[in-house]
gemmi code that builds the backbone of each chain (N, CA, C; Angstrom):
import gemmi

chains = {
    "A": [
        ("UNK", (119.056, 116.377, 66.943), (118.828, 116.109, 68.370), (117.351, 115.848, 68.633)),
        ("UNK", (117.223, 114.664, 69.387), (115.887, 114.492, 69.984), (115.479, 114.738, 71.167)),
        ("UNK", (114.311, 114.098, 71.770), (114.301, 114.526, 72.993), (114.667, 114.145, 74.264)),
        ("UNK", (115.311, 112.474, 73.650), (116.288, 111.885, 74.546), (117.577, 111.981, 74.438)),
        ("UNK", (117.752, 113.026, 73.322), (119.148, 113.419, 73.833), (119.459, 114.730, 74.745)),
        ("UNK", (118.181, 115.211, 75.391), (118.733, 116.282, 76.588), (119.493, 116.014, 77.228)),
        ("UNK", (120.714, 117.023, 78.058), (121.532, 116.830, 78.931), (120.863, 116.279, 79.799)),
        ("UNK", (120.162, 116.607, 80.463), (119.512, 116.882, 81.852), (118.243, 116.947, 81.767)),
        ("UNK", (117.532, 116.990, 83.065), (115.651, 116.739, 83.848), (115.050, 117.985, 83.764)),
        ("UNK", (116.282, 118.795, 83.928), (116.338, 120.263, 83.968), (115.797, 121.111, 83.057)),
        ("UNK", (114.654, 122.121, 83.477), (113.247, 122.341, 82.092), (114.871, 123.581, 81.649)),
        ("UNK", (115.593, 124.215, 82.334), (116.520, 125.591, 81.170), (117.671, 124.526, 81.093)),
        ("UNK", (117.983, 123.674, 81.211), (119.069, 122.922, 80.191), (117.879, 122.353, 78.868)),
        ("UNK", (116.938, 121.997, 79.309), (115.970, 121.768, 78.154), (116.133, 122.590, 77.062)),
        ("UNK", (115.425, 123.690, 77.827), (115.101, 124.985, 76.700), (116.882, 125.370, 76.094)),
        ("UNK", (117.569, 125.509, 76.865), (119.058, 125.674, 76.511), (119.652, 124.687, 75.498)),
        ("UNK", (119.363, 123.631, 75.350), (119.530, 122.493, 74.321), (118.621, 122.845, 73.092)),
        ("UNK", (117.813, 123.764, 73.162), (117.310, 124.513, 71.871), (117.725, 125.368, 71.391)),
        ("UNK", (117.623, 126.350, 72.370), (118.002, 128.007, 71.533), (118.518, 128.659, 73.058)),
        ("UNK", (119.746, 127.982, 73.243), (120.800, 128.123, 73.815), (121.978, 128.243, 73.177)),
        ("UNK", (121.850, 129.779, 72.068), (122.775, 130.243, 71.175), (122.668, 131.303, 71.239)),
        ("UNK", (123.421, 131.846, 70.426), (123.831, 133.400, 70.452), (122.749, 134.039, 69.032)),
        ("UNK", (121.906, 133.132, 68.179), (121.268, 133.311, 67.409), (119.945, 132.935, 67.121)),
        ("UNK", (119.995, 131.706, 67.669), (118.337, 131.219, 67.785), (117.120, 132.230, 67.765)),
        ("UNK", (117.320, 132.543, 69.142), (116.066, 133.528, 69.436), (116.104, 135.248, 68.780)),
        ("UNK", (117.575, 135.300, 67.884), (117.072, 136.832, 67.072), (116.233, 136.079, 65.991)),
        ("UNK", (116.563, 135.176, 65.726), (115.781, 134.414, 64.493), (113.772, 134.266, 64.748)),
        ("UNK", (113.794, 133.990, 65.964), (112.511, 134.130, 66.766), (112.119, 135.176, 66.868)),
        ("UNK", (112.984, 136.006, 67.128), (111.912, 137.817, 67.144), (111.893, 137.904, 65.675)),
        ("UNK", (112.895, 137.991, 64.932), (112.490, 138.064, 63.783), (111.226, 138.067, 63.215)),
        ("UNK", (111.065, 136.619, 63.228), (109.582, 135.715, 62.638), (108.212, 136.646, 63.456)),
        ("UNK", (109.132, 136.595, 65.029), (107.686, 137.230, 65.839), (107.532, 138.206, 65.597)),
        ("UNK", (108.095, 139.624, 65.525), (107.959, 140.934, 65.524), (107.877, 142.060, 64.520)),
        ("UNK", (108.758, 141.191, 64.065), (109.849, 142.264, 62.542), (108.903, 141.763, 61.042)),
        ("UNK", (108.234, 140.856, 61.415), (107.784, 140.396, 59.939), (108.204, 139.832, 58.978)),
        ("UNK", (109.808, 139.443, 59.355), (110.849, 138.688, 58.638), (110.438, 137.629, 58.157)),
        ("UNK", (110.231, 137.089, 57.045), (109.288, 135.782, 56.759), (110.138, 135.007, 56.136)),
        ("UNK", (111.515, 135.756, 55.445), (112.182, 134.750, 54.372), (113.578, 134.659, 54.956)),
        ("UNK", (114.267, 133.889, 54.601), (115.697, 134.025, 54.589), (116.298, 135.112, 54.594)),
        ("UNK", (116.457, 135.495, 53.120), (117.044, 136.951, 52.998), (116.371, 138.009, 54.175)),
        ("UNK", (115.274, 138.191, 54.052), (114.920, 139.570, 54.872), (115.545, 139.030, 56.878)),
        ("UNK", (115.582, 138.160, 57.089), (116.187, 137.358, 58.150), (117.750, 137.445, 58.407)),
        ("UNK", (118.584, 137.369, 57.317), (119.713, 137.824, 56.959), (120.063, 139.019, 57.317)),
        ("UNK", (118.953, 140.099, 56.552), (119.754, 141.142, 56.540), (119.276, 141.954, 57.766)),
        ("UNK", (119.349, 141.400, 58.902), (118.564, 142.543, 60.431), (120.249, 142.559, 60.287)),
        ("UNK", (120.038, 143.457, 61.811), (121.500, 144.002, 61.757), (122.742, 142.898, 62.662)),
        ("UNK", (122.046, 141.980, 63.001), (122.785, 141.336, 63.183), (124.110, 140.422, 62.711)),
        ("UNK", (123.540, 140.630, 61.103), (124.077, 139.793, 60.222), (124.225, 138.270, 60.053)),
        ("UNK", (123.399, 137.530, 60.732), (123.459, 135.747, 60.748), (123.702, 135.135, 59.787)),
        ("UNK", (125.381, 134.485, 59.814), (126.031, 134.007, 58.567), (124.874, 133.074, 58.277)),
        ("UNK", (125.371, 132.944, 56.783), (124.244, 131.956, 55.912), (124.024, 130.399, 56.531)),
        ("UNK", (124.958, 130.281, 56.716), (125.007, 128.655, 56.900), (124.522, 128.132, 58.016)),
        ("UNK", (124.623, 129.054, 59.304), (123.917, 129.351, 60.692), (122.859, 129.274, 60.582)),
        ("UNK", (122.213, 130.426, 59.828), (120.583, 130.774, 59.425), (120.026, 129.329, 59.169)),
        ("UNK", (120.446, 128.879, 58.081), (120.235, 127.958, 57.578), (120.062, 126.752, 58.446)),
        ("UNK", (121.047, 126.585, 59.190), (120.640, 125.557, 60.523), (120.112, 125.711, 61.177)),
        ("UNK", (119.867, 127.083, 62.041), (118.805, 126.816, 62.604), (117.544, 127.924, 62.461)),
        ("UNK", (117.202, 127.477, 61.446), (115.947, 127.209, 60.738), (115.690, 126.113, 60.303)),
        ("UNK", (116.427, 125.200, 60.081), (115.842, 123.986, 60.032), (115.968, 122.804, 61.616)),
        ("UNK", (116.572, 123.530, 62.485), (116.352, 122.829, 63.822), (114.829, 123.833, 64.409)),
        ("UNK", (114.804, 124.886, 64.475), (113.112, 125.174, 64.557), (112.173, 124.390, 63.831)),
        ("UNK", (112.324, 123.938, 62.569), (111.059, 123.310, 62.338), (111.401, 121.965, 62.513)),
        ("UNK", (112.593, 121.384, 63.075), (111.922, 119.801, 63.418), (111.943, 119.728, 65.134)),
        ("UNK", (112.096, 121.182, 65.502), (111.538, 121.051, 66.973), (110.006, 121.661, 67.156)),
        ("UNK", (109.423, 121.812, 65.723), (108.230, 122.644, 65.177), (107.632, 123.543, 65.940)),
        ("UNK", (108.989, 124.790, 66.167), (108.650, 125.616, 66.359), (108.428, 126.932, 65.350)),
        ("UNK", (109.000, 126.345, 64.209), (109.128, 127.178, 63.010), (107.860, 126.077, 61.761)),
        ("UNK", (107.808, 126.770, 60.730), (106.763, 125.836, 59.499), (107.521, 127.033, 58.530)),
        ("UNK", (107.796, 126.039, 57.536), (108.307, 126.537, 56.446), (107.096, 126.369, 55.498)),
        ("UNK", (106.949, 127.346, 54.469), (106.011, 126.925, 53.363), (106.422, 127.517, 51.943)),
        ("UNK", (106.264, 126.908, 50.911), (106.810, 127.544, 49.604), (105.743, 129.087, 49.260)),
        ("UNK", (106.109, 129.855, 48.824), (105.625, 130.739, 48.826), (105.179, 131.229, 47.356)),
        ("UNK", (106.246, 130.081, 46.630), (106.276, 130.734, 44.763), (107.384, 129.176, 44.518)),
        ("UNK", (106.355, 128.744, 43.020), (106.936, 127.795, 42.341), (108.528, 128.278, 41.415)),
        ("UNK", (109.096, 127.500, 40.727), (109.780, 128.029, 39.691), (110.966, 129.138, 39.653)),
        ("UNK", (111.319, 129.606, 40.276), (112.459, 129.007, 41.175), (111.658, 128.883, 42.777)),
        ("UNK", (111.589, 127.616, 43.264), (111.104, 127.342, 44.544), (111.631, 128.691, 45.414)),
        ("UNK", (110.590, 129.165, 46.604), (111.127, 130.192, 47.585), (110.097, 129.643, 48.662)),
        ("UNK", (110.826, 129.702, 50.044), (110.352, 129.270, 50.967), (109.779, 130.870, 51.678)),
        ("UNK", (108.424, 130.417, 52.051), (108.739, 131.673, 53.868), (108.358, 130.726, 54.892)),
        ("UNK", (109.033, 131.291, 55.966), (109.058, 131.079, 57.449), (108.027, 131.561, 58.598)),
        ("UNK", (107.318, 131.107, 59.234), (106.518, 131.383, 60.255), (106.728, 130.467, 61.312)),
        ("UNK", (106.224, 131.445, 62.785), (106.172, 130.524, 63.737), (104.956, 129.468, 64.048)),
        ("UNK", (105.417, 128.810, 64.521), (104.312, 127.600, 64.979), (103.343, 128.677, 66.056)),
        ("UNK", (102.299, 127.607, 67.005), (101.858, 128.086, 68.171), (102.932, 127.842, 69.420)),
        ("UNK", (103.055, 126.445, 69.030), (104.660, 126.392, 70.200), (105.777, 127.468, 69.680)),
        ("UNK", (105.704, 127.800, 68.644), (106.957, 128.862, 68.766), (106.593, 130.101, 68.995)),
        ("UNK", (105.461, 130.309, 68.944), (105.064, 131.940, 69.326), (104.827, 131.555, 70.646)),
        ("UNK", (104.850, 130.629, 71.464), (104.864, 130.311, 72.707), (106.024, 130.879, 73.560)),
        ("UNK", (107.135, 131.035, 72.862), (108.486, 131.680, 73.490), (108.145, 133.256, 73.575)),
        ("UNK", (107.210, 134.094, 73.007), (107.215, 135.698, 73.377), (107.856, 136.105, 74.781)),
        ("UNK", (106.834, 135.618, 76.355), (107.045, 135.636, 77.270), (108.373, 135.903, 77.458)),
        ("UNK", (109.113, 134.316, 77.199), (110.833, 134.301, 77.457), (111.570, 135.763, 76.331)),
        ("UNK", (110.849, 135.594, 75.296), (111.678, 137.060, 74.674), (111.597, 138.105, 75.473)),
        ("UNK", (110.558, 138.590, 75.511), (110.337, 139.592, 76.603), (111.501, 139.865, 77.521)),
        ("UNK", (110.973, 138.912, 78.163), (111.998, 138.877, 79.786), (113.342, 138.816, 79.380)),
        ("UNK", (113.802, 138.774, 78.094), (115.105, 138.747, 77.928), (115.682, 140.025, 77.227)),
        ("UNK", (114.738, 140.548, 76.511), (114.222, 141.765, 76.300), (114.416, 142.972, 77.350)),
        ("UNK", (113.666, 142.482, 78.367), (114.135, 143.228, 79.804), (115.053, 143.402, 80.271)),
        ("UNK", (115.774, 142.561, 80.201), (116.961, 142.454, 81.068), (117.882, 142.700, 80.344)),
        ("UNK", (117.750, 143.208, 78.682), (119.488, 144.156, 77.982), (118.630, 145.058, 78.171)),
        ("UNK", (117.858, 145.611, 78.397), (117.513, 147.047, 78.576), (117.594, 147.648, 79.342)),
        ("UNK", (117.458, 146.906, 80.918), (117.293, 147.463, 81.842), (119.304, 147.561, 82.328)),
        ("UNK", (119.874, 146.145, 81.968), (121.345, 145.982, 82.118), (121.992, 146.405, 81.269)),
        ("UNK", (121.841, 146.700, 79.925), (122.929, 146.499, 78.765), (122.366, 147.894, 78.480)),
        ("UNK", (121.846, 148.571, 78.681), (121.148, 150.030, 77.723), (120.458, 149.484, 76.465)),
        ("UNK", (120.621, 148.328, 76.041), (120.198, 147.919, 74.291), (118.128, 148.668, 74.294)),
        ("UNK", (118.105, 148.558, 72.803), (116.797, 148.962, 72.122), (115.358, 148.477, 72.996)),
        ("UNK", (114.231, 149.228, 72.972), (113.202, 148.445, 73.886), (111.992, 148.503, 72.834)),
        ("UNK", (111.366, 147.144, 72.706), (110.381, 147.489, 71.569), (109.074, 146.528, 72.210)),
        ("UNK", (107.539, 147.570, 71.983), (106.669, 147.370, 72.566), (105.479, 146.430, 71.686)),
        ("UNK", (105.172, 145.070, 71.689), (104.965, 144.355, 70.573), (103.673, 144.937, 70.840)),
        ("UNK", (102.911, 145.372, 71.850), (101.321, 145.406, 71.553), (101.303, 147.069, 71.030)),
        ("UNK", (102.422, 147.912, 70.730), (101.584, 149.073, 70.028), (103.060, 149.317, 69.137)),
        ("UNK", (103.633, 148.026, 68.723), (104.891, 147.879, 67.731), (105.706, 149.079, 68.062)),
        ("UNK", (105.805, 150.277, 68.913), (106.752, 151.519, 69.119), (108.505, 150.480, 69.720)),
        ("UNK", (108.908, 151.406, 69.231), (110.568, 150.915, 69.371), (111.103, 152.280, 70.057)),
        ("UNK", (112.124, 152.007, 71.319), (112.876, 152.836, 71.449), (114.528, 152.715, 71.575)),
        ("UNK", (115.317, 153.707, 71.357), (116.289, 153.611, 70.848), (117.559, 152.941, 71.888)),
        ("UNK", (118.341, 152.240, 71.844), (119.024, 152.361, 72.863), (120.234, 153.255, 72.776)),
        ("UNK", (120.738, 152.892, 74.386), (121.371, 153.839, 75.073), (122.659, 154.039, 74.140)),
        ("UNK", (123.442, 152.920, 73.293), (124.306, 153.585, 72.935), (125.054, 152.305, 73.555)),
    ],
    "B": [
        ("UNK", (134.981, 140.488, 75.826), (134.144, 141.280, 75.081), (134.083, 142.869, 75.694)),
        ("UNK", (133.498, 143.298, 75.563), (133.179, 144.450, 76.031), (131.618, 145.528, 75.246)),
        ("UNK", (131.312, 146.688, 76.226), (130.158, 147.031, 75.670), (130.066, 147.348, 74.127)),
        ("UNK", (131.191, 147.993, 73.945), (131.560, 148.088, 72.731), (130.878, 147.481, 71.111)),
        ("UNK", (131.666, 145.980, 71.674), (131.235, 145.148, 70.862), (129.938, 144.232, 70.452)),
        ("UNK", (129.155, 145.010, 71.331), (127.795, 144.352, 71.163), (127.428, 144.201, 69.444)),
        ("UNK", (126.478, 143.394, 69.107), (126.026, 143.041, 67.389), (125.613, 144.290, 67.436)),
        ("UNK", (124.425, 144.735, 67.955), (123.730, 145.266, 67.635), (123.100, 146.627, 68.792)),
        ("UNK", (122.248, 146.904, 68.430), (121.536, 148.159, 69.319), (120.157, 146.756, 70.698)),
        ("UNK", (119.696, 145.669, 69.465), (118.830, 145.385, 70.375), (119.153, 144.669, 71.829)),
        ("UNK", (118.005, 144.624, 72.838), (118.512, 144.362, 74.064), (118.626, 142.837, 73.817)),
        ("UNK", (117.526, 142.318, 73.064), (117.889, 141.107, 73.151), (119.370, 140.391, 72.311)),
        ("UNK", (119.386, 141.041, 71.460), (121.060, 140.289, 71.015), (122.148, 140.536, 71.584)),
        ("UNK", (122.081, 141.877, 72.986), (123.266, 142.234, 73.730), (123.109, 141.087, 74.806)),
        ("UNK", (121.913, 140.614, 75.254), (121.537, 139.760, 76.247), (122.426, 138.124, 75.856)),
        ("UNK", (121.972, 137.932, 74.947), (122.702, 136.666, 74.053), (124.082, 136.708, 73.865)),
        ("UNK", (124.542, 138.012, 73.330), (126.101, 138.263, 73.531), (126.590, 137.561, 74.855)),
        ("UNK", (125.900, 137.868, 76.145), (126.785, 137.769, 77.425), (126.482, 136.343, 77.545)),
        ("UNK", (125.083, 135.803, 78.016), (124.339, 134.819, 78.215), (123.673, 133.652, 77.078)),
        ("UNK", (124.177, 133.832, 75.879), (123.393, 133.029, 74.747), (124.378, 131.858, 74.481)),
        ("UNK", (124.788, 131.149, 75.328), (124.778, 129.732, 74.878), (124.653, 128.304, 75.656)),
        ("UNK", (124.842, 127.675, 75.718), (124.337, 126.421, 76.436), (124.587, 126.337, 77.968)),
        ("UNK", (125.536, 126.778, 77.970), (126.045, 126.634, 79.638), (126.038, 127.619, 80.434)),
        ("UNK", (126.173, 129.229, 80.314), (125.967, 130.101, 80.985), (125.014, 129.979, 81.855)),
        ("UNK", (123.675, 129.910, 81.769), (122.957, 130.622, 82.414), (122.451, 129.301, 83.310)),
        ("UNK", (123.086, 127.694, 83.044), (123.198, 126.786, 84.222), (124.172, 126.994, 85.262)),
        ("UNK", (125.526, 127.345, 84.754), (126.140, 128.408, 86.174), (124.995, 129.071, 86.824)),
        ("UNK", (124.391, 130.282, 86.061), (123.492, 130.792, 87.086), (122.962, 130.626, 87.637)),
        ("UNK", (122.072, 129.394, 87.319), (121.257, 128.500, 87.786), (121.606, 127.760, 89.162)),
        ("UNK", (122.929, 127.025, 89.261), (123.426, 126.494, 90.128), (124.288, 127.649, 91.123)),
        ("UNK", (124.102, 128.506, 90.968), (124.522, 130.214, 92.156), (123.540, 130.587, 92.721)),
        ("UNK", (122.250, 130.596, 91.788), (121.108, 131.085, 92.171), (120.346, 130.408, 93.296)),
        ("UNK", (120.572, 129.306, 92.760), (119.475, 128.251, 93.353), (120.005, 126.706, 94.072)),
        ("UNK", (120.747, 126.451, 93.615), (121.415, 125.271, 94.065), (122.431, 125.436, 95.142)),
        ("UNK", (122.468, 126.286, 95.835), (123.470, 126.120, 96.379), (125.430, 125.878, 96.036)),
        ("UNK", (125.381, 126.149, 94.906), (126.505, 125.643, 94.463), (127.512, 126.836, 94.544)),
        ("UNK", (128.670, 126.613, 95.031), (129.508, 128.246, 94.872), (131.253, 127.785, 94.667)),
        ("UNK", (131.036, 126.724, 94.323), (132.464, 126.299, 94.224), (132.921, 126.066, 92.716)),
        ("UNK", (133.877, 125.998, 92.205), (134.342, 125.034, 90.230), (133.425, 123.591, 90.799)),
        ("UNK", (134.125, 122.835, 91.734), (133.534, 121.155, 91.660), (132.082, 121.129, 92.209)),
        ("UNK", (131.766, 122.069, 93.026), (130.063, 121.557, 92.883), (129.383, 122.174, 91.827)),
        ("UNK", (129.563, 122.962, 90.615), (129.208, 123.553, 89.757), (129.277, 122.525, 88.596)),
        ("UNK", (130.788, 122.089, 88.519), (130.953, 120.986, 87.849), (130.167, 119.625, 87.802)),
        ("UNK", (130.072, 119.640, 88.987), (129.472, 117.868, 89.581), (127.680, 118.432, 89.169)),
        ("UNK", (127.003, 118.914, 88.357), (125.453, 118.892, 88.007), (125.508, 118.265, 86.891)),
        ("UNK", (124.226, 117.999, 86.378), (124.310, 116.746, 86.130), (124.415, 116.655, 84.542)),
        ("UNK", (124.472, 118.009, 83.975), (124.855, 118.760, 82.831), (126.417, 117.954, 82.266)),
        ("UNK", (127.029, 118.308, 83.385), (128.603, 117.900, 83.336), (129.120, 118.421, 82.264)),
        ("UNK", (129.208, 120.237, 82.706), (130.058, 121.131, 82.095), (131.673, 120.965, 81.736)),
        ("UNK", (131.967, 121.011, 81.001), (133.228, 120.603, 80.500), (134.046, 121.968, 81.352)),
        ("UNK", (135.368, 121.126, 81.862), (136.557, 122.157, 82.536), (136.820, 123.796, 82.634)),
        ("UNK", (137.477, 123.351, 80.749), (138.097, 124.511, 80.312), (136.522, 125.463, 79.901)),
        ("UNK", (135.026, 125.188, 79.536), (134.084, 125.712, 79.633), (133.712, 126.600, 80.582)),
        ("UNK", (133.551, 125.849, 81.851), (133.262, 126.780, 83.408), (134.203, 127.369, 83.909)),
        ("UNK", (135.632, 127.356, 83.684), (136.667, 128.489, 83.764), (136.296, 129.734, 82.867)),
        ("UNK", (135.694, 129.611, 81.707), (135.691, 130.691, 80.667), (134.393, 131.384, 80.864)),
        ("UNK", (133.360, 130.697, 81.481), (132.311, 131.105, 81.723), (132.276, 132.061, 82.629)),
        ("UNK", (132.903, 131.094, 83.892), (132.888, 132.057, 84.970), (133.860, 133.254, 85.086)),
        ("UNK", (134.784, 133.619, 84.329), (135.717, 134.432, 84.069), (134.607, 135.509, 83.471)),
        ("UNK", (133.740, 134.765, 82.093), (133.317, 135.965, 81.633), (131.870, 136.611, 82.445)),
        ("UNK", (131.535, 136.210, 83.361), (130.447, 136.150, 84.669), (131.066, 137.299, 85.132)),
        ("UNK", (132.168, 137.086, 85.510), (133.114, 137.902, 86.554), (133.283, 139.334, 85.853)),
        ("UNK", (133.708, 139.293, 85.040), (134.430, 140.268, 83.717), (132.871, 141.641, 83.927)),
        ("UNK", (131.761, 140.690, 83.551), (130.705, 141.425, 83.305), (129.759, 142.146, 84.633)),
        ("UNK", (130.687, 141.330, 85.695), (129.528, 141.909, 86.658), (128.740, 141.317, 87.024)),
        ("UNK", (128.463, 140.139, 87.086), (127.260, 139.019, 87.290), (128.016, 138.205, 87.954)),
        ("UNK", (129.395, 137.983, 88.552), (129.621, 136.671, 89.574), (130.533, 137.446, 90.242)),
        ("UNK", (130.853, 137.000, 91.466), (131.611, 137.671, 91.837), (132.961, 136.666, 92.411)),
        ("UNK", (134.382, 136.848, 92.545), (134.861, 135.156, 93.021), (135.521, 136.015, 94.243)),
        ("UNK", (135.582, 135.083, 95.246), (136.590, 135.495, 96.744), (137.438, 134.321, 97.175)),
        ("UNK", (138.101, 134.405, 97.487), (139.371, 133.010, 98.035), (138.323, 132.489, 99.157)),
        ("UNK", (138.158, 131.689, 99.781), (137.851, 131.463, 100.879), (138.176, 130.394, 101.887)),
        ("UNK", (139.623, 130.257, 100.927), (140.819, 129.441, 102.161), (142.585, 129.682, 100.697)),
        ("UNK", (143.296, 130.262, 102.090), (144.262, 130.063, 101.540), (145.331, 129.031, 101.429)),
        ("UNK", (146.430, 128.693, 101.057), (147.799, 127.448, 100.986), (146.905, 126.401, 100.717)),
        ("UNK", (146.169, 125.542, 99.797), (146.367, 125.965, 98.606), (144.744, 127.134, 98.419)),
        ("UNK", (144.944, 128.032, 98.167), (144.129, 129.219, 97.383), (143.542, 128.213, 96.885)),
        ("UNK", (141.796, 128.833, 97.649), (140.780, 127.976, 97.009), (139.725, 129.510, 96.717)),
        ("UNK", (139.025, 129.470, 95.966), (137.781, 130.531, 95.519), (136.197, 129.752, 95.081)),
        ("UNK", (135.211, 131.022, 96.110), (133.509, 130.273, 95.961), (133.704, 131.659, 94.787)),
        ("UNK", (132.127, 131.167, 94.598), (131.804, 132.064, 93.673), (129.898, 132.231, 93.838)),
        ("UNK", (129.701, 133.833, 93.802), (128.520, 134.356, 94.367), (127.798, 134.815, 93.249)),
        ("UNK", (126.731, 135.295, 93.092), (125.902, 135.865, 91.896), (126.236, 137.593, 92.713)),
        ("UNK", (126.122, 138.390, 91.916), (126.235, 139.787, 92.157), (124.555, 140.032, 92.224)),
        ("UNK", (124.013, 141.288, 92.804), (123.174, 142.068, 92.353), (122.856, 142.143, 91.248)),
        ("UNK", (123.581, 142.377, 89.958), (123.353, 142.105, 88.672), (123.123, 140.970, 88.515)),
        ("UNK", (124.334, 139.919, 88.563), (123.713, 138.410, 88.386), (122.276, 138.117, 88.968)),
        ("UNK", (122.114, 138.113, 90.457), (120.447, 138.242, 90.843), (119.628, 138.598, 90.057)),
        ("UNK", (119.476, 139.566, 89.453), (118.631, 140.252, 88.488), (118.105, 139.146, 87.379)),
        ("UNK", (118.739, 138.413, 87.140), (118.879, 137.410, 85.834), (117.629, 136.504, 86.525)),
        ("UNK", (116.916, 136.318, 87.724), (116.179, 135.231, 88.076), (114.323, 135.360, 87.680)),
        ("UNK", (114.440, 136.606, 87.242), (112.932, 136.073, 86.486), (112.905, 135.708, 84.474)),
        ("UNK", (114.433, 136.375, 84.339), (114.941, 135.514, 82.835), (114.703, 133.469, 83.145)),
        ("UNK", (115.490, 133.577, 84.446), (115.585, 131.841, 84.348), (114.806, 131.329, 84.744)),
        ("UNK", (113.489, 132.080, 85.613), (112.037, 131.504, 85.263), (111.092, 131.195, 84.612)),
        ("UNK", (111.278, 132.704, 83.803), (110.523, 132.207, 82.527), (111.344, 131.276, 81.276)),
        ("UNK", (112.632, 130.763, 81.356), (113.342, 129.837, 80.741), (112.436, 128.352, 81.088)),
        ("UNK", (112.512, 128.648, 82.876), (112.588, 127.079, 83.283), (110.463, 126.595, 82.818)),
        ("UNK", (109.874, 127.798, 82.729), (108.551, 127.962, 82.503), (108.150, 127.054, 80.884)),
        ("UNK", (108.877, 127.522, 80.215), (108.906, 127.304, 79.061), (109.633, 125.597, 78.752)),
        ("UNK", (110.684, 125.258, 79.435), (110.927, 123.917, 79.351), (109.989, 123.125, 80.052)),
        ("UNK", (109.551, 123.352, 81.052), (108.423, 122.712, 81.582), (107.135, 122.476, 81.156)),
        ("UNK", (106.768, 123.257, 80.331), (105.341, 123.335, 79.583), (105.585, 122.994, 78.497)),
        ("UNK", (106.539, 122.636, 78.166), (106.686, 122.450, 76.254), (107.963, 121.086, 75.963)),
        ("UNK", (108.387, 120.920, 77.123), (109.632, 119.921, 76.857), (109.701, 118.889, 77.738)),
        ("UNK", (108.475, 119.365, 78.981), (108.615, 118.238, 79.740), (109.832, 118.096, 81.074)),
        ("UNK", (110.430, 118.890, 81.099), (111.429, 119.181, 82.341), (111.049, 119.644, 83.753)),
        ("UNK", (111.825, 118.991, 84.489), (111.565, 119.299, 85.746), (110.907, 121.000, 86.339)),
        ("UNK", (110.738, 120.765, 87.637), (110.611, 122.286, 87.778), (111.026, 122.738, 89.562)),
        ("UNK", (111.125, 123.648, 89.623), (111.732, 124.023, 91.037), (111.298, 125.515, 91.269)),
        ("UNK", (110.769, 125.637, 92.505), (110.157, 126.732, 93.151), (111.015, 127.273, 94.070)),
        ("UNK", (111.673, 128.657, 93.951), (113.025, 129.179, 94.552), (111.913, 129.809, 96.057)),
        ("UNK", (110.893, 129.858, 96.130), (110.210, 130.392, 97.433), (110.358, 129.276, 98.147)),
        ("UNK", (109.912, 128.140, 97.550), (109.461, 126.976, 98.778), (110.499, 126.221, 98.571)),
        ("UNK", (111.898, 126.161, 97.354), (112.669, 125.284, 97.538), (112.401, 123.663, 96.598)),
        ("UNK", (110.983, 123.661, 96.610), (110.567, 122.030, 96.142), (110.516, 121.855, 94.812)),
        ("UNK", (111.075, 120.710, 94.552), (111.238, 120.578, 93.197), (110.232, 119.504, 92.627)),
        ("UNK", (109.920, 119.339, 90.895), (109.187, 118.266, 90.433), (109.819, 117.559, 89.349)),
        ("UNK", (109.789, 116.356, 89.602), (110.599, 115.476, 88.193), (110.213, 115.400, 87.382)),
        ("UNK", (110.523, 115.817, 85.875), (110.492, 115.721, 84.806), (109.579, 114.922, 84.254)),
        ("UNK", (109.078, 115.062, 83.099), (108.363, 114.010, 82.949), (109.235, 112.782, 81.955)),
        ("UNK", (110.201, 112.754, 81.753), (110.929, 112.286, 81.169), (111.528, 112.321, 80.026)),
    ],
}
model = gemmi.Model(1)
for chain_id, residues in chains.items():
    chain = gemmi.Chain(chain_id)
    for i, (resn, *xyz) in enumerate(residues, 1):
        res = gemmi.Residue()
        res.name, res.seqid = resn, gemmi.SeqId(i, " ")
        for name, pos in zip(("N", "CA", "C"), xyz):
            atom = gemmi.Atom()
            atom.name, atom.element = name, gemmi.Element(name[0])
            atom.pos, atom.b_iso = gemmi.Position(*pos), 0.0
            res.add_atom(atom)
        chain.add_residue(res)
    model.add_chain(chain)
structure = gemmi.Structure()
structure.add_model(model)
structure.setup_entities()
């Protein structure tokens, strides 16, 4: 998808034509928070993001370059994952989305400027 | 669904559970802000949500506490549909959504104080 194939003028059908999934943006905290750099360690949060998912979109982050892949080790090739500046550009929206299972859903609350996590409600 | 079944503990993947995919949170959008409270003016944006989609959506809106539906003519039974208190809650999520398409994708933008909107940049 490009950028003339948006639905709409509309900047959250925009952003929704990105990571307007049920996985995108754990993939984004991931990278942002957790330190998740590779596939596997990306895999295994508790979410469980089937392989083939992962795999897509991680490669729709980096040709919307919000993600940069880089080899990390020759021989058997291994990639890691980081965010761009446009992709660490989404924190804000994590946040606020962040907010709102915590404050609605009881889910986990985690504080990126002094990394403390608290538990959720259950 | 239910609370139950959330992935995980975090807020943000319970958030995505309810709200994480393409069309949800343009319902909201069009409750919130558009004036829209009906299936056909919800339908008629310019997205052009598929049928059997905005039945399932708004069912699961309803289910969760975020829409609310009332008849508001009977023979033939017709139903609007309102954002709840909870649903409300969701409007600084779809700001900082619409924030982020606007600064990074080029999409329109709309100010829910003053109403006025700006066209896209294309």
């Amino acid at each position: 998808m490009t950028r003339k194939d948006f639905r709409s003028n509309c900047s959250i059908g925009r952003t929704l034509d990105i990571v307007g999934d049920r996985w995108t943006l754990l993939i984004v905290r991931d990278l942002m928070w957790h330190g998740k750099h590779t596939f596997g360690a990306i895999q295994n949060s508790a979410e469980r993001v089937p392989t083939n998912i992962l795999a897509d979109r991680l490669k729709r982050l980096e040709e919307w370059g919000l993600v940069r892949r880089e080899a990390y080790q020759e021989r058997p090739i291994r990639y890691g994952y980081d965010l761009t500046e446009a992709g660490r550009s989404l924190e804000p929206l994590l946040l606020e989305i962040m907010a709102w299972g915590h404050d609605r859903l009881g889910g986990g609350r985690y504080d990126p400027t002094t990394g403390k996590s608290w538990d959720a409600e259950g």
